[in-house]
N, C-alpha and C positions, 0 to 999 in steps of 0.2 A: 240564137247565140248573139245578136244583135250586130251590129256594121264592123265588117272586118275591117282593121286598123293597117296604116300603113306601117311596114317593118323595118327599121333601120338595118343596113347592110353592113355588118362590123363581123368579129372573130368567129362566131358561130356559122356564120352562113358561108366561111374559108377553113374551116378544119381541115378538109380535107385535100387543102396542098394540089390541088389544080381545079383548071380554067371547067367553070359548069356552066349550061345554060339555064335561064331564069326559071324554065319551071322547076327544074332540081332543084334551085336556091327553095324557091315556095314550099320544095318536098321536106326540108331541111329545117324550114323553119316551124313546122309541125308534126317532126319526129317525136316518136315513145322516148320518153326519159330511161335512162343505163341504173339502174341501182349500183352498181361501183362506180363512183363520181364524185369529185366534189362539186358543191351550187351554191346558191343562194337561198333557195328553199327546201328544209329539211319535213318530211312528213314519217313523222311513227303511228303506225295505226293501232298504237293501243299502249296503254301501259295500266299497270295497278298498284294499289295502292291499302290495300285492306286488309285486314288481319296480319298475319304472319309473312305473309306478301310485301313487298317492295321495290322498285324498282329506280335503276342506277341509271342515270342519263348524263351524256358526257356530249361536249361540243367541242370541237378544234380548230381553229383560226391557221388556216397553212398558207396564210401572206407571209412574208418576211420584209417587206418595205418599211424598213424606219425611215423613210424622209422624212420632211416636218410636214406633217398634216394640212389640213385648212387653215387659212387666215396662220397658219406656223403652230401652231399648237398642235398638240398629241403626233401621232403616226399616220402616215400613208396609209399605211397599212393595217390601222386599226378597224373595229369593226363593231358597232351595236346590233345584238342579237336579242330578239323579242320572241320568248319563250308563250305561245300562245295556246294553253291548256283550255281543252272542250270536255265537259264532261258525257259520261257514253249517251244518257236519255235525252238531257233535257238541250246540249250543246251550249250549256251556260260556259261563258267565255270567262279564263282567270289569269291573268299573262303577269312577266315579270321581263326586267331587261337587265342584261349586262354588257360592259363594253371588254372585247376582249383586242387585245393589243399582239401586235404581229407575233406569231409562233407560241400564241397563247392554249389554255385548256381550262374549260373550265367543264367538274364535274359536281352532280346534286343527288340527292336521293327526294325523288319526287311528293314521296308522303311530306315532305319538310317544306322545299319549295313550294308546292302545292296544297293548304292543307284542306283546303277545300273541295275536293276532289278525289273520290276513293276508286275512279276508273277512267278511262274515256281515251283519247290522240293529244297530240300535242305536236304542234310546228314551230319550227326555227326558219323565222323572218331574218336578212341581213337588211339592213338598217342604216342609213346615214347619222354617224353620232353627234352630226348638230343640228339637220333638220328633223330627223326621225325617218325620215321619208325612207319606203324601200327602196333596196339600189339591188345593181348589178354587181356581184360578188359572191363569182363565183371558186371561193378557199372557205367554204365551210362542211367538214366530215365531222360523221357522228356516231355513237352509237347507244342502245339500251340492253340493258341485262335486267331479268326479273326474276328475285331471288326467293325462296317460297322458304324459308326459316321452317316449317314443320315439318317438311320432308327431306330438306336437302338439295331439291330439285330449282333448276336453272332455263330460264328460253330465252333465248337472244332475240331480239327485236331490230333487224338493219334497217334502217329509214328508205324510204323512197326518195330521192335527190332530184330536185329541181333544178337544172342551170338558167337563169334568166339569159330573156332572147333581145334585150340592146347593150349597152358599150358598156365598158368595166367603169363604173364609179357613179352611173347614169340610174337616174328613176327610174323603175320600172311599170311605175302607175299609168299606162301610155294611153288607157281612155279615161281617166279623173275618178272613175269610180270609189278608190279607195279602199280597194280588194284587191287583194294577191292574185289575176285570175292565172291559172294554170293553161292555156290555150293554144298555146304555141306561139304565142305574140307578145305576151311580158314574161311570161317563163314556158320553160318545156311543157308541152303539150300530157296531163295523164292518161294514162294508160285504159283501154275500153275493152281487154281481154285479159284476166288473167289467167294462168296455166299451171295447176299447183302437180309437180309431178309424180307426187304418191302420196296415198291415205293409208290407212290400215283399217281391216273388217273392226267395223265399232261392234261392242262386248261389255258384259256389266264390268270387267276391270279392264276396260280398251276405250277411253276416250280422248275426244281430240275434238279442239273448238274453233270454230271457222269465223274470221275478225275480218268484215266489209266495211269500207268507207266509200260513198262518192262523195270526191274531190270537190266538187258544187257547195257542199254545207261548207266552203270556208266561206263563199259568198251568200249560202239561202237559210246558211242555221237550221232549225229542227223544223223548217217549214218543210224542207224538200222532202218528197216521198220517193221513194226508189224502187223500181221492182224490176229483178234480176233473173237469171236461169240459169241452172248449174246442169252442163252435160259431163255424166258420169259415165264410166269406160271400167269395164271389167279387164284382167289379165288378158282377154282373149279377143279385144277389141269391140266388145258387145257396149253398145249406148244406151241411156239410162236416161232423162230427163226429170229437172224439178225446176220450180219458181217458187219464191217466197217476197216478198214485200218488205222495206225498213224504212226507219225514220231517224236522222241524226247517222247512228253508228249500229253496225250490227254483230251480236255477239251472241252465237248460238251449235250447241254440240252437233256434231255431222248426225248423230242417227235421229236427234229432234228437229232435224231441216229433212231429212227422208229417211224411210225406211231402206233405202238402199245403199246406204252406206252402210249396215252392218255385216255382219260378219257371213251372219246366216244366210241372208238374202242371194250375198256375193257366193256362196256357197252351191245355191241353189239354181244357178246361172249359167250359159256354155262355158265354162269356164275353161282354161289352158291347162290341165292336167301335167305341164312340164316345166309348168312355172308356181310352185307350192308358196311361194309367197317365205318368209321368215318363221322359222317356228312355229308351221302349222297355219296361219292365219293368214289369210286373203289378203290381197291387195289390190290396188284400182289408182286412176287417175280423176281429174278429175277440171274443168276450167266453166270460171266464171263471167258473163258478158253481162249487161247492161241492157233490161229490155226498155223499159221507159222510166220518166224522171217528171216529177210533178210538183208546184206548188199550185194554190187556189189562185194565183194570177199566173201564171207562166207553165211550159211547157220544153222540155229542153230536148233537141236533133242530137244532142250529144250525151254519153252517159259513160263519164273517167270515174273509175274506182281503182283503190288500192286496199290489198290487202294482207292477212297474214295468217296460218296453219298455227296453233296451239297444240301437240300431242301432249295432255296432262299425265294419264298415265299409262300403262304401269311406270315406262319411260319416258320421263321430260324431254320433249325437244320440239323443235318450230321448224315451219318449213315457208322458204320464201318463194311465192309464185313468181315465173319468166312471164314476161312481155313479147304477144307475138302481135303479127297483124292480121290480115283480113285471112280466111280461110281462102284455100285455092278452088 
């Protein structure tokens, strides 16, 4: 992870409205990020763009500081925001910037903004809009809607939210690298467990697509290889294990990452006979960890992902994993 940085001592490490000792403060400053929050750095782990597909991405500026800016120009409380699109394979990088102005909104339909790009994440950097440099600014909330024109059907996409860990208006580049790192020292620490709390028994008209990122490809690009383990849990508390391997962005149906997420399997299992699951069909949990993380130089102790539940059909809908910590 290379030389841990010293942390300036400002708002985040007093939220909490009384007297801590230093190692709290240190516990503080390497807390899981809150998905309801507004930050500095905004992460959607997916969006499309292809066919009859669309998706609606909208950013909001919740400063209201009209003083006069830098040097008296523009607003306090303005704000450049760098739209940094990755595509899903290859992580080819396509950004675009806009400055939005206190209590501003600004909304795009990605095939447009983007036209390069028929898949992949996309992050919202906060930006100093006269150096460029990233800052601490933390009033940026977001969201995505992806619209499927041939069916009708809708998934909401909520970002994973960063709040940056030095002063409001301060860089946040605090080792020169020139990366966003997510660490708990220039912004909140990502998340190394997630916990998606229902699936449904997958079925030739029952699917649902499981959307992995580690948080590292904003720094290693499609070098970084990742390989993860998904412990699966029947109604009845029975565990399940799988591992699979990715590169860049992973996007892959539950019953093609195992066989036991379907339906059948789930069926075939101790299962809780007092818990029928919805209309006949199984149910399960399911959370994903971070087993190693690799490029051909490096090695990483650490392994943040973020991600997101697609249920395609019969009904659309998305499901966003909770952040826990270490098992007891």
């Amino acid at each position: 992870m290379g030389t841990i940085r010293a942390h300036p001592i400002c708002r985040h490490a007093l939220l909490p409205r009384f007297a801590m000792p230093f190692p709290l403060l240190l516990a503080l400053a390497v807390s899981p990020i809150e998905l309801a929050s507004s930050g500095s750095l905004l992460v959607f782990p997916w969006f499309e763009s292809a066919g009859a597909r669309q998706s609606v991405l909208t950013v909001t500026n919740t400063n209201s500081n009209f003083a006069p800016g830098q040097g008296g120009s523009g607003f306090a409380g303005s704000v450049l925001v760098d739209f940094v699109y990755r595509e899903e394979q290859t992580c080819e990088v396509f950004d675009r910037t806009r400055i939005l102005t206190p209590n501003d909104t600004f909304t795009t339909i990605i095939g447009v903004d983007n036209p390069q790009h028929a898949s992949g994440f996309v992050c919202l950097i906060a930006r100093n809009p006269v150096t460029f440099a990233a800052i601490d600014f933390d009033h940026l909330v977001g969201e995505m809607t992806i619209l499927d024109g041939a069916t009708g059907g809708a998934w909401t996409v909520p970002p994973f939210v960063f709040r940056a860990r030095t002063c409001p208006g301060e860089i946040t580049d605090l080792n020169g690298n020139g990366v966003t790192d997510l660490d708990g020292f220039e912004y909140e620490a990502a998340p190394e467990r997630l916990n998606f709390p229902r699936f449904e028994g997958q079925s030739v008209g029952r699917v649902s697509e499981l959307i992995l990122l580690n948080t590292e490809t904003l720094r290693l690009g499609n070098g970084l290889s990742t390989v993860f383990q998904i412990l699966i849990y029947n109604d009845n508390e029975e565990q399940f294990s799988s591992s699979a391997q990715f590169r860049c962005l992973l996007r892959i149906s539950l019953e093609a990452l195992s066989g036991m997420y379907s339906d059948i399997f789930l069926g075939s299992t101790n299962e809780n006979p007092g818990e029928p699951g919805g209309g006949g069909v199984e149910n399960g949990w399911f959370r994903v960890r971070g087993q190693t993380a690799f490029t051909s130089t490096e090695a990483l102790d650490r392994i943040p992902i973020v991600g997101i539940l697609l249920a395609r059909t019969p009904i659309p809908y998305s499901s966003t994993p909770y952040i826990s910590g270490d098992e007891e």
